[in-house]
PLY file of the C-alpha trace (Angstrom):
ply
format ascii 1.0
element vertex 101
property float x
property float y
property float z
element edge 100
property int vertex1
property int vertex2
end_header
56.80 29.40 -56.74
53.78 27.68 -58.62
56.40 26.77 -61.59
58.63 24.97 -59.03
55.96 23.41 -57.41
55.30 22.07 -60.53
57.82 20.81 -61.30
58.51 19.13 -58.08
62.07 21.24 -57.58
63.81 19.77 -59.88
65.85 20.70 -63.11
63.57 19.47 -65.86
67.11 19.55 -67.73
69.57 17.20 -65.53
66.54 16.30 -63.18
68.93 17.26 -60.27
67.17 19.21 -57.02
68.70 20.87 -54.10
66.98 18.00 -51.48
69.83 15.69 -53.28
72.64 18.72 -54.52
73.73 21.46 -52.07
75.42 23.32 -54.62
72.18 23.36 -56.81
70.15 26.51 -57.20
67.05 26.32 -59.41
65.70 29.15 -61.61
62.26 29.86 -63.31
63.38 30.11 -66.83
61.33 31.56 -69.91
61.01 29.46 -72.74
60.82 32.12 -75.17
62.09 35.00 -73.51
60.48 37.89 -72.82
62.27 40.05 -75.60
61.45 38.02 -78.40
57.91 37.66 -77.22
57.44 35.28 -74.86
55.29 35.78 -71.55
55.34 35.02 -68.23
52.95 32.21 -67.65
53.31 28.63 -66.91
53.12 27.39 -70.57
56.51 29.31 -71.47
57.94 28.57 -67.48
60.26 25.90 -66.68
62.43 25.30 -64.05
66.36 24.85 -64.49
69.59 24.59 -62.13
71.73 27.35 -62.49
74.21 24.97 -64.59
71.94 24.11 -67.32
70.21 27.42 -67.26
74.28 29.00 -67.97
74.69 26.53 -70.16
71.74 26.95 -72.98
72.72 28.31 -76.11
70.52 29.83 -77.81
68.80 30.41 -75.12
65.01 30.19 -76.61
65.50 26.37 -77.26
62.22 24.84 -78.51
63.01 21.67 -77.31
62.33 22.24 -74.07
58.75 23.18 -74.59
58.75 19.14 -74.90
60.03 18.83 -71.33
57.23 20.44 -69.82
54.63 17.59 -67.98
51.80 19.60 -69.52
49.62 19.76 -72.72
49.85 23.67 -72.64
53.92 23.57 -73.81
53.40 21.22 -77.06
50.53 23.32 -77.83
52.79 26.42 -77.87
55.23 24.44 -79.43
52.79 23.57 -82.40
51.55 27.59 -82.44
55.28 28.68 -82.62
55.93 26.34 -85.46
52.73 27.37 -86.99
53.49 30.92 -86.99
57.07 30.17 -88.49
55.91 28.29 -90.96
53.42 31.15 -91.94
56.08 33.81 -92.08
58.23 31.84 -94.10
54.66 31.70 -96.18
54.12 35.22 -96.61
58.09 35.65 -97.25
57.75 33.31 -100.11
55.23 34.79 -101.52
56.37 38.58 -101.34
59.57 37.30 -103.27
57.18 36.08 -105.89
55.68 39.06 -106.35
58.39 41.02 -106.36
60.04 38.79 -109.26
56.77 39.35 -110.96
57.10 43.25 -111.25
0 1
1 2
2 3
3 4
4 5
5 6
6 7
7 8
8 9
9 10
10 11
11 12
12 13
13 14
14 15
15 16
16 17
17 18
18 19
19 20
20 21
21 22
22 23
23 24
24 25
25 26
26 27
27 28
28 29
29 30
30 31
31 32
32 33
33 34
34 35
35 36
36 37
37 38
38 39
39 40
40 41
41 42
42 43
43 44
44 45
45 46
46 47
47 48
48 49
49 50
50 51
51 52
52 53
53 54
54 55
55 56
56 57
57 58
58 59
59 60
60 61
61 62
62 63
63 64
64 65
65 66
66 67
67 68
68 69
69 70
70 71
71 72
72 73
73 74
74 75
75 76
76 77
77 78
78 79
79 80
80 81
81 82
82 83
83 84
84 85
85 86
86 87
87 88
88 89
89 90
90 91
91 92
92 93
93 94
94 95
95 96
96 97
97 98
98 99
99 100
């Protein structure tokens, strides 16, 4: 309830809210689901209608990290680049080394 609270109702997609929409119902979606590592606190919650929730593909989109009205969701946006960049890093260099032998 917090997350929607937060985000005053509203799809932080289409900006559409069930005060305005009858048809609208609003979920608590995880940024970077849960599978692939994401966790269940408000820096990785946002809210979206069922419509744009359905409709994201891939569904861990970055992008909205940038939606969020909080410092917290660029910061994990920075840390997930961060890490990427990192891997690709350590990738890089384990190819080296294996060229080397």
């Amino acid at each position: 309830m917090e997350i929607l609270k937060r985000d005053k109702f509203r799809c932080k997609v289409c900006g559409r809210r069930p005060d305005n929409y009858v048809d609208i119902e609003l979920h608590v979606h995880h940024i970077r689901p849960v599978g692939e590592g994401g966790f269940t606190h408000e820096e990785n919650l946002i809210t979206l209608c069922d419509t744009c929730h359905k409709g994201l593909d891939p569904h861990y989109e970055w992008s909205l990290y940038d939606l969020l009205n909080n410092d917290a969701g660029a910061d994990v946006k920075v840390r997930e680049q961060q890490k990427y960049l990192q891997e690709v890093r350590q990738y890089r260099e384990a190819r080296r080394k294996s060229s080397d032998d």
